[in-house]
N, C-alpha and C positions, 0 to 999 in steps of 0.2 A: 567447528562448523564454518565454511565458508557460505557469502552471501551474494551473489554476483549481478548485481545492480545495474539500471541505465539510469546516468546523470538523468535529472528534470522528469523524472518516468515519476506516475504517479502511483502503479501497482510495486514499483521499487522503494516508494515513498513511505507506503504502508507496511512493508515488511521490514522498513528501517525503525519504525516505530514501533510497529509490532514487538522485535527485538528489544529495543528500549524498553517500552513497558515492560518486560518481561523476566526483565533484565539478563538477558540470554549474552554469552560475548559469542561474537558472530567477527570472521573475518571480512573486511567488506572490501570487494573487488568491482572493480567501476571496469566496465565491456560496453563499449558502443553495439549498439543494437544491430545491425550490420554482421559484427566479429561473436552473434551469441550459437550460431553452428561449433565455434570453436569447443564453448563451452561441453556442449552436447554432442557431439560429432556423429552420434548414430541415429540424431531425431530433426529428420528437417522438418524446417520453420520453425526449429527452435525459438521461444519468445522470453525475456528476461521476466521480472528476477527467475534465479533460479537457486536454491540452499541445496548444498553437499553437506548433509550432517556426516558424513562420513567416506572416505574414497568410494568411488563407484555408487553410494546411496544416494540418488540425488531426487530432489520435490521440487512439485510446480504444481498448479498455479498458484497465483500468491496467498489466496484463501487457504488455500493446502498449508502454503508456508507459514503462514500466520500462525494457523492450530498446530502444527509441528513446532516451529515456536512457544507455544503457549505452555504445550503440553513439556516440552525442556524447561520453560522457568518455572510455571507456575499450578503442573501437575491436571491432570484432565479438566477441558474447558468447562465451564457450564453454561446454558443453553445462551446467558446473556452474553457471554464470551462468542461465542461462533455467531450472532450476530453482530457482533460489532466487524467481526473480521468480513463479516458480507451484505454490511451496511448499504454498500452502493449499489448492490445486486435487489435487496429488499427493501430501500427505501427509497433511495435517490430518483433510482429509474421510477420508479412510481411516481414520488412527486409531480418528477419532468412531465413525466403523462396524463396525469391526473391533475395536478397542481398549477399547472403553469402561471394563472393568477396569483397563487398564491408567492410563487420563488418568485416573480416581477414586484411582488410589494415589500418583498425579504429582501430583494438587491438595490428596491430605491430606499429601503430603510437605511440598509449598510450603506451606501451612496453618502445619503444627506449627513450620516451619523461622521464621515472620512472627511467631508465637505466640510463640517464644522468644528471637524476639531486641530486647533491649530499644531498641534505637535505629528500628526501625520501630513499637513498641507503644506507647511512652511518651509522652506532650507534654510 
């Protein structure tokens, strides 16, 4: 399987790890975002990651790839498996919307927590 990534992408980020947990070996191809038509030639606005588990077989989006993933290491998902892989779809966005108190007391927690501890502050 190839895995064709954009450096600092964070739906790339997740199908790198996805792979890892899964222990899946994935060839991993770094494509600036710009050069991801290359990959797809026949699908404009082609968007990265994108996995070739096989010549011509290719998945997207990284939800997709995740469970594709999943489903190669570690045999069909179960229900708590497909949400992790759509964690920011079914939780995050909510929080953000719902929550927004609550992530501002979660970011000054993590704040004061970086604040004080001298082994992340210090050079």
């Amino acid at each position: 399987m190839k895995l064709f990534v954009s450096p600092c992408d964070v739906a790339s980020l997740k199908c790198l790890v996805a792979a890892s947990v899964c222990e899946v070996e994935v060839e991993v191809l770094g494509v600036d975002v710009k050069d991801a038509a290359t990959v797809v030639p026949f699908l404009a606005g082609a968007q990265l990651p994108i996995l070739e588990e096989k010549p011509g077989l290719l998945v997207f989006p990284p939800n997709q790839i995740c469970m594709t993933l999943w489903e190669a290491g570690r045999g069909k998902p179960t229900k708590r498996d497909a949400e992790w892989s759509t964690w920011e779809n079914s939780r995050l966005q909510e929080g953000i919307r719902h929550g927004s108190d609550r992530l501002q007391d979660c970011f000054l927690h993590l704040d004061t927590q970086l604040q004080s501890s001298s082994h992340l502050t210090q050079v």
